[in-house]
C-alpha positions as CSV (number, residue, x, y, z in Angstrom):
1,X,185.2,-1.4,185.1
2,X,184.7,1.3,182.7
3,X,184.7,5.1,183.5
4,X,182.0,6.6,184.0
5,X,180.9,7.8,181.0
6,X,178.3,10.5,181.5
7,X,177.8,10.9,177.7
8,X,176.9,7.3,176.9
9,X,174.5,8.0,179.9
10,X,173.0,10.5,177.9
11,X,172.8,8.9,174.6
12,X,170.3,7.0,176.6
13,X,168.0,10.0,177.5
14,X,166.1,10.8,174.2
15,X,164.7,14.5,175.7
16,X,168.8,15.3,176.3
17,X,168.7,15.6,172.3
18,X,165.7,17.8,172.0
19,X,166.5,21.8,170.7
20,X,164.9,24.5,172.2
21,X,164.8,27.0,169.3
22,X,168.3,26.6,168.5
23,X,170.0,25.5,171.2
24,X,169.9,22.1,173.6
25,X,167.8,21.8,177.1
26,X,170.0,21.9,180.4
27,X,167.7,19.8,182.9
28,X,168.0,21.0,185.9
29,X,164.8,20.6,186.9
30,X,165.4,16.9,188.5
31,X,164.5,16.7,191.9
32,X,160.8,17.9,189.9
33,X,160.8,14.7,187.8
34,X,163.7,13.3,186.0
35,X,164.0,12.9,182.5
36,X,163.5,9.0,181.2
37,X,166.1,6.7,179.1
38,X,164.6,4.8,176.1
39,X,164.3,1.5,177.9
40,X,161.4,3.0,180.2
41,X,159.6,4.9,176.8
42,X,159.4,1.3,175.3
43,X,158.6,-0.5,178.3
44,X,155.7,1.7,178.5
45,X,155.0,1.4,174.6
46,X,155.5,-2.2,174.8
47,X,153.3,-2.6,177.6
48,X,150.4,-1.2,175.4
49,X,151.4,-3.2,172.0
50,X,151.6,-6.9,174.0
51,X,149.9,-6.5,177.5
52,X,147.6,-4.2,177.8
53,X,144.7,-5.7,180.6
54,X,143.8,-6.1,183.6
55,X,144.6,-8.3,186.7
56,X,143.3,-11.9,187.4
57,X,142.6,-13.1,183.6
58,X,142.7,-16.3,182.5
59,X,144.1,-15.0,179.0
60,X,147.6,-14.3,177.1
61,X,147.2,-10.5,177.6
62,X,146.5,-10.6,181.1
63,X,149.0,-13.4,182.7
64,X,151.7,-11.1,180.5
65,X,150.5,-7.7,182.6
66,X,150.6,-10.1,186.0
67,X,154.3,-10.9,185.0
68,X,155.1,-7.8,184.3
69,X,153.5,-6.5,187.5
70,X,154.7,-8.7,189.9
71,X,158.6,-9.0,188.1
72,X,158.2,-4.7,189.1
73,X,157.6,-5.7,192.9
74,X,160.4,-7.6,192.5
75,X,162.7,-5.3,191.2
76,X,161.6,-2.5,193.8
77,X,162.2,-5.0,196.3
78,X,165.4,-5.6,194.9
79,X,166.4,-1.9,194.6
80,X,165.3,-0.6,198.3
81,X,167.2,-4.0,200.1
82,X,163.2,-5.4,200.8
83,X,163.1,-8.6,202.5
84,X,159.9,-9.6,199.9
85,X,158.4,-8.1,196.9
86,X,155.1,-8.6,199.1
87,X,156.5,-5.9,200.9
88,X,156.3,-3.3,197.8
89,X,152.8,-1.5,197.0
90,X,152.7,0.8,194.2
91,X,150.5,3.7,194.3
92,X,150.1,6.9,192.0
93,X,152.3,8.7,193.7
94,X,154.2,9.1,197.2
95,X,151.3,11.9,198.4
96,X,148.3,9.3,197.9
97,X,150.1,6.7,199.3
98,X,150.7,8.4,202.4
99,X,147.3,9.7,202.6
100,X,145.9,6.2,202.0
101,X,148.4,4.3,205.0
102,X,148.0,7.7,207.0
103,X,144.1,5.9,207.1
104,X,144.9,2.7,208.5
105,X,147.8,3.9,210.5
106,X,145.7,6.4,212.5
107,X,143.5,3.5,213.0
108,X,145.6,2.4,215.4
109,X,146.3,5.2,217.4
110,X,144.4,6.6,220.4
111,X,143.6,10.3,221.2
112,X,146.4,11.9,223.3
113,X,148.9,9.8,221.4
114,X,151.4,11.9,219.3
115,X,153.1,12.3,216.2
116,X,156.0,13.7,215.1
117,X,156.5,15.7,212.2
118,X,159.3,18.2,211.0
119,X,159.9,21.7,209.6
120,X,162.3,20.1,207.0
121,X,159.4,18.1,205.0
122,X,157.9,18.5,202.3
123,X,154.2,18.9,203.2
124,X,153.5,15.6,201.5
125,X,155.0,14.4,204.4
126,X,153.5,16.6,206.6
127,X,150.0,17.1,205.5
128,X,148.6,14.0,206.1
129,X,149.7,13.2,209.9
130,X,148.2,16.6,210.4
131,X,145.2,15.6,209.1
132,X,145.2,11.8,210.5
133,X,145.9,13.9,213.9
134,X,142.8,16.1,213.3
135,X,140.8,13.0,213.0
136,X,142.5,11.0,215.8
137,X,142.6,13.8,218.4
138,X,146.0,13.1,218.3
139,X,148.9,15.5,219.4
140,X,151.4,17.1,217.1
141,X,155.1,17.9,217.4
142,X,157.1,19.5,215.1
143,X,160.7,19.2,214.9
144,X,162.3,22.3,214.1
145,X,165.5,23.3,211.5
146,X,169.2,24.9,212.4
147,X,168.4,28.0,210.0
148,X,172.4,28.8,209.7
149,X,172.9,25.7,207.2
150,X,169.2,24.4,207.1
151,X,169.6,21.2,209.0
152,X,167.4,19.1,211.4
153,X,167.7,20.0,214.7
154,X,168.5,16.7,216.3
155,X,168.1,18.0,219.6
156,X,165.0,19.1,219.0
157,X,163.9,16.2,217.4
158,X,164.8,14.0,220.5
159,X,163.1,16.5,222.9
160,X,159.6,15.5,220.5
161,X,159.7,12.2,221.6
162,X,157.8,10.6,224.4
163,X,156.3,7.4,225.6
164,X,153.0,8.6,223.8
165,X,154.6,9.1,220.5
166,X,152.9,6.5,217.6
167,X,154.5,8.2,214.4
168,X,157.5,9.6,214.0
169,X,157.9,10.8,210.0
170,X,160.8,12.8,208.7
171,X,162.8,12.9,204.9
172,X,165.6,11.1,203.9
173,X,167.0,14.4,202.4
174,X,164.9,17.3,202.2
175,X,163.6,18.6,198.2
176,X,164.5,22.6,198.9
177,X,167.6,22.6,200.0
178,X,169.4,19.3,200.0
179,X,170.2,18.4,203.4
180,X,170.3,14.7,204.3
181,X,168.8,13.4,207.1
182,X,170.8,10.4,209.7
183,X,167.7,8.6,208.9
184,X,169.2,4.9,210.3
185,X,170.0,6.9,213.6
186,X,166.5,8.6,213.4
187,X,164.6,5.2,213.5
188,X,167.1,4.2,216.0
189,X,165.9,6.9,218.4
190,X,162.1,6.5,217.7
191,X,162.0,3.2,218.4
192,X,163.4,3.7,221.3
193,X,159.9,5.4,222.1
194,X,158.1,2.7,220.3
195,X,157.0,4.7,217.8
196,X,156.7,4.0,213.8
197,X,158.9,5.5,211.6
198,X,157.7,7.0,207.6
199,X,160.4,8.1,205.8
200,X,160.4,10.5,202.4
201,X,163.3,9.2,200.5
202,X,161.6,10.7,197.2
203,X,164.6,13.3,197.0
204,X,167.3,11.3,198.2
205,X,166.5,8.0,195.9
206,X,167.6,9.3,192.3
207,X,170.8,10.4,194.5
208,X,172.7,7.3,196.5
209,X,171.5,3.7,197.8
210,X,168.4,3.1,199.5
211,X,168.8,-0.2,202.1
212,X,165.5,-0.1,204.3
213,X,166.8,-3.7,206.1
214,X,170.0,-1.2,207.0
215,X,168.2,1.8,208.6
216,X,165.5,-0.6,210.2
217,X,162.3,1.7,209.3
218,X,159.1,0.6,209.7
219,X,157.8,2.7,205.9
220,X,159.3,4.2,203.5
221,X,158.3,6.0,200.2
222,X,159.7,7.2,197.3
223,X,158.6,8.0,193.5
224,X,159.5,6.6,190.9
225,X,159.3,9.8,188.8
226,X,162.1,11.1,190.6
227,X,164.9,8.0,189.2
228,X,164.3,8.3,185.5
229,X,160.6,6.2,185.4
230,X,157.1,7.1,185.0
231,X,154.9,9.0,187.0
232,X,154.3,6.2,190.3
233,X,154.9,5.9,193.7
234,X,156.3,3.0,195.2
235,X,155.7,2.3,199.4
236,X,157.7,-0.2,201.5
237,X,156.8,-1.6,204.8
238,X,157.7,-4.3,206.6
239,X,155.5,-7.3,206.5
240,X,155.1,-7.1,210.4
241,X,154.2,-3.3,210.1
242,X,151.6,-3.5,207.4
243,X,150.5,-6.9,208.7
244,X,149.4,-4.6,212.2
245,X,147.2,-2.2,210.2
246,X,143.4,-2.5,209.5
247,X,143.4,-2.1,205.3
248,X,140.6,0.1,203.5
249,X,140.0,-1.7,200.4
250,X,137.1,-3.3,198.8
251,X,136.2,-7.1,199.9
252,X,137.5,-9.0,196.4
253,X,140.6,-7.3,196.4
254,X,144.0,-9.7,196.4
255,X,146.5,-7.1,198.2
256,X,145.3,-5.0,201.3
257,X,146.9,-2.0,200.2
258,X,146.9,-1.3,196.1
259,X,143.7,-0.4,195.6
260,X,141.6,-0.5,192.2
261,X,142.7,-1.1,189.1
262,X,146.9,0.1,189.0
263,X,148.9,1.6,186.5
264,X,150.4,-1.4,184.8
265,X,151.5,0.3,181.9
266,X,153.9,3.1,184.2
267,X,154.5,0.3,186.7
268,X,155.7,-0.9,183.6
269,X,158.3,1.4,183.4
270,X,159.2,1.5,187.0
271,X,160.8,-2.0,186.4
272,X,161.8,-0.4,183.0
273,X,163.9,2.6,185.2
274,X,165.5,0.3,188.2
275,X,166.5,-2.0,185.3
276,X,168.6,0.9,184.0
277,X,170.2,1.4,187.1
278,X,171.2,-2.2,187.1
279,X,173.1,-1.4,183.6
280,X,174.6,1.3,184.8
281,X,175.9,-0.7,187.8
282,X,177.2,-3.6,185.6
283,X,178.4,-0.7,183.0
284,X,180.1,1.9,185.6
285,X,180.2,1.1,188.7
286,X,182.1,-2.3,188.4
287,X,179.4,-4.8,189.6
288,X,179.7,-7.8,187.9
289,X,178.1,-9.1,184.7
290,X,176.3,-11.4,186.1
291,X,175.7,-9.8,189.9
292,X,171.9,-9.3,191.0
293,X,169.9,-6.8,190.2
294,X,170.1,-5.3,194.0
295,X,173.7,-5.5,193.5
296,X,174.2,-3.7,190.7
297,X,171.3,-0.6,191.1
298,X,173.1,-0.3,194.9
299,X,176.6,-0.1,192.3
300,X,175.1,2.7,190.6
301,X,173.8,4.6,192.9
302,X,177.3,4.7,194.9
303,X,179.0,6.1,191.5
304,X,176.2,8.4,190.3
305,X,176.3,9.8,194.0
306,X,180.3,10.5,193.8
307,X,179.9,11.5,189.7
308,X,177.1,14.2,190.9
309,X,178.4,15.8,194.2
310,X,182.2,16.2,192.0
311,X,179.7,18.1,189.6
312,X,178.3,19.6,192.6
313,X,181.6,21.2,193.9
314,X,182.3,22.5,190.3
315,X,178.8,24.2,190.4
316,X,179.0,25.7,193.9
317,X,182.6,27.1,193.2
318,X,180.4,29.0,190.1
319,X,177.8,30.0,192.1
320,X,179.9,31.4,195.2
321,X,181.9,33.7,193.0
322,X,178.5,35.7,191.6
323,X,178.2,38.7,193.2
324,X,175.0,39.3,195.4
325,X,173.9,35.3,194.9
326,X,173.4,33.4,198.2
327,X,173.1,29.7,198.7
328,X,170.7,28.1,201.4
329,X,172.0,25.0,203.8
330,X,175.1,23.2,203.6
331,X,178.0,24.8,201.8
332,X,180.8,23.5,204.4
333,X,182.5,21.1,201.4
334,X,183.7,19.0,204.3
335,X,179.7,18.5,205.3
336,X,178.7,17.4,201.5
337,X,178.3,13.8,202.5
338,X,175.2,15.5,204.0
339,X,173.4,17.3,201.4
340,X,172.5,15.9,197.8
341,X,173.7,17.7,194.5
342,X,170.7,20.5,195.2
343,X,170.9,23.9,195.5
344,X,168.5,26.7,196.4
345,X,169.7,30.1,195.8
346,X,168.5,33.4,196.0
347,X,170.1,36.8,194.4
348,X,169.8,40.0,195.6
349,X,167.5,42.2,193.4
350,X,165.8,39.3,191.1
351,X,162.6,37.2,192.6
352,X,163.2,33.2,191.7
353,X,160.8,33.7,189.7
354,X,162.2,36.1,187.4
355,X,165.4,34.2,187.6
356,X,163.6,31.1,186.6
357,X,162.2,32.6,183.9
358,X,165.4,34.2,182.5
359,X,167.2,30.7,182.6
360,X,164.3,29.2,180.7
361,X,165.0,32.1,177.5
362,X,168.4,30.6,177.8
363,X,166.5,26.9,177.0
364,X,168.1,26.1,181.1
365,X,164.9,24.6,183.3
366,X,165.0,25.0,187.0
367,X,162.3,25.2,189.3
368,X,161.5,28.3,191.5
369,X,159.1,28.7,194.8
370,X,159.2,26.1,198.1
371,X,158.1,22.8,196.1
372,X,156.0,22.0,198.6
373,X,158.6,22.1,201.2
374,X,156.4,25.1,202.5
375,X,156.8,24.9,206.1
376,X,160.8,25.3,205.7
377,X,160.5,28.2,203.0
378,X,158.4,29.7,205.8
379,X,161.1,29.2,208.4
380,X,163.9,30.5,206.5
381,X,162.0,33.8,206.0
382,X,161.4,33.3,201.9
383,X,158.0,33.1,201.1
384,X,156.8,36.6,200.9
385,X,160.1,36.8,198.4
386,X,159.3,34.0,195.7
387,X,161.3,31.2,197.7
388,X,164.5,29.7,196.0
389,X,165.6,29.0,192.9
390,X,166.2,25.4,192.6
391,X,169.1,23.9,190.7
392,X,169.1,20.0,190.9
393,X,171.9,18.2,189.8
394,X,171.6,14.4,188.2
395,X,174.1,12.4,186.9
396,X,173.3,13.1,183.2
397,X,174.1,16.7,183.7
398,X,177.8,17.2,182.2
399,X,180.1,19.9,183.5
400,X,179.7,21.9,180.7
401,X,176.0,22.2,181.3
402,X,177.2,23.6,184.9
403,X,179.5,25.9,182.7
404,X,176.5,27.6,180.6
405,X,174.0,27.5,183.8
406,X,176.7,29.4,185.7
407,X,177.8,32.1,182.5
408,X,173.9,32.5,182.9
409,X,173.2,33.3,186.2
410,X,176.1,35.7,186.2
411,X,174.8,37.6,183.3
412,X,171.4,37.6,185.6
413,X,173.0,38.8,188.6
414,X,175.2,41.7,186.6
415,X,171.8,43.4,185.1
416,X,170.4,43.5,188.8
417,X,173.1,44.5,190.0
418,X,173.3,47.2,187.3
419,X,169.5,48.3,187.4
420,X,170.3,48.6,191.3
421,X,172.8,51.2,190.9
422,X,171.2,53.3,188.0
423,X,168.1,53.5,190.9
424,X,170.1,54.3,193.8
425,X,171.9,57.0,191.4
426,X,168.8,58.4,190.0
């Protein structure tokens, strides 16, 4: 097995070479969209130079696009431990999807029945049971957070459940602040109700091994935006689970649940970007030349996960020692098995915004505000400040990258600091 080898990972990235005025990007804007290696740009390109059309035809063009299409099932099958590529639909993105199944799931459900959604979400994973709910007449219970370390309150969470409950949804790992769920233990316990489970894995799935057959969940989403592809979301559900919905979808169409015409040309690239992770795997993380393609992305994903939480520890070392800079959720380093690489900080005397704009002169992207995760911002008492600045981690960012982002906050954090006392002196 070779090392891993973080700037042969990089050489594959062809934005991680771009300049900003004189000086090279720092992407720490990840758990927004990743950057994408070559293999997915010319998947894409290729897709449009050889098999460009659409489904069903009886021509060259077309039966290449069907191959391609169904070899991406396949591979998402392959990458999330599905028991059939029949059990992958792609979608534009994770939102859309769960508004479209939030349809046929609330179908099914009677009013007085319940769902369960939680404060740790992102809203795309919160939105639409609220709405399905407001449809059904259906009850809603909301699972609240620890707010010392920004957790799921399990307790909570068990107290939600009842012999009425029909959906139970929650994240993998939450988009603001990094904290990962028990998820296998979380279907465990709604099942026990009877309920469904939906789980969020976008943030978590550019960060360790997804195996759905493992944690038993009845749906799970992700996008494909956030592990180095295009812009697409990809939903699994068991054939037994999508087999007991009612589909919305017009009369002629072959699957029950990807309506109109897809996006062959980025589903292109999703096979494109889990084929990368397979090389990494075979490359890095010792799988075997010839293992399979599950093998080998679940290889990668082990090793990326231990490269990026090492780089993780050097960047919260950093961040801990700048005066009047807080980080929100789990900084415990003996609790980092639960969080991803992601931090959301504030610092006293500069709004995320300003912070996020003082990186970016620096040519260093990172998000600020709640990312959608509004309902936790709220909680944690940050949304009339701006939120957090994000700082996501991936495993093409290189310690040295952590280095600059660091020597920058600093400087940010020393001219607050100093504009503080000049107006408490004045």
């Amino acid at each position: 097995m070779t090392k891993f080898d973080v700037e042969a990972i990089r050489r594959r990235f062809p934005a991680l070479q771009a300049l900003h005025g004189d000086r090279p990007m720092a992407f720490f804007d990840g758990p927004g969209g990743t950057q994408v290696p070559d293999s997915v740009i010319e998947a894409v390109s290729e897709y449009y130079r050889s098999s460009n059309a659409n489904h069903g035809g009886a021509f060259a063009t077309s039966v290449r696009s069907d191959a391609i299409v169904h070899e991406a099932h396949v591979a998402m099958a392959e990458m999330l431990g599905a028991a059939s590529p029949d059990e992958i639909k792609f979608g534009a993105n994770m939102t859309t999807l769960t508004f479209h199944l939030g349809r046929s799931i609330g179908s099914t459900l009677r009013p007085g029945d319940e769902v369960v959604v939680t404060t740790l979400d992102h809203q795309a994973n919160v939105d639409p049971w609220l709405a399905m709910a407001a449809d059904r007449g259906l009850t809603v219970r909301v699972v609240d957070i620890r707010t010392d370390d920004a957790t799921l309150d399990l307790d909570a969470f068990d107290a939600a459940l009842g012999p009425r409950t029909g959906l139970v949804s929650f994240g993998w790992a939450s988009n603001a602040v990094g904290s990962i769920n028990p998820v296998g233990e979380l279907v465990r316990r709604a099942h026990a109700t009877g309920a469904r489970t939906y789980v969020d894995a976008v943030h978590f799935a550019p960060h360790g091994p997804i195996d759905v057959a493992a944690i038993g969940t009845d749906f799970l989403v992700c996008s494909a935006y956030k592990f180095f592809g295009p812009h697409a979301g990809v939903l699994y559900g068991t054939t037994e689970a999508l087999d007991a919905l009612p589909a919305y979808k017009v009369r002629p169409a072959d699957d029950r649940f990807e309506t109109g015409t897809a996006n062959f040309e980025g589903i292109a690239g999703v096979l494109a970007a889990v084929d990368y992770l397979g090389w990494v795997g075979r490359t890095f993380a010792g799988a075997a030349s010839g293992s399979g393609r599950g093998e080998a992305v679940h290889a990668a994903m082990r090793a990326i996960r231990s490269y990026e939480m090492a780089l993780y520890g050097r960047l919260v070392d950093g961040l801990e020692a700048i005066p009047g800079l807080r980080i929100h959720g789990i900084t415990d380093r003996d609790r980092f098995a639960d969080r991803t690489p992601t931090a959301a900080v504030t610092i006293e005397g500069v709004t995320p915004r300003e912070a996020a704009v003082e990186l970016g002169r620096e040519s260093i992207a990172a998000w600020d505000g709640d990312f959608y995760a509004t309902g936790l911002i709220e909680r944690l008492g940050l949304a009339e400040t701006g939120g957090v600045l994000r700082i996501g981690l991936t495993h093409y960012n290189t310690a040295a990258e952590v280095d600059r982002l660091v020597a920058a906050l600093e400087r940010i954090a020393a001219r607050a600091a100093t504009r503080s006392a000049v107006a408490a002196s004045g």
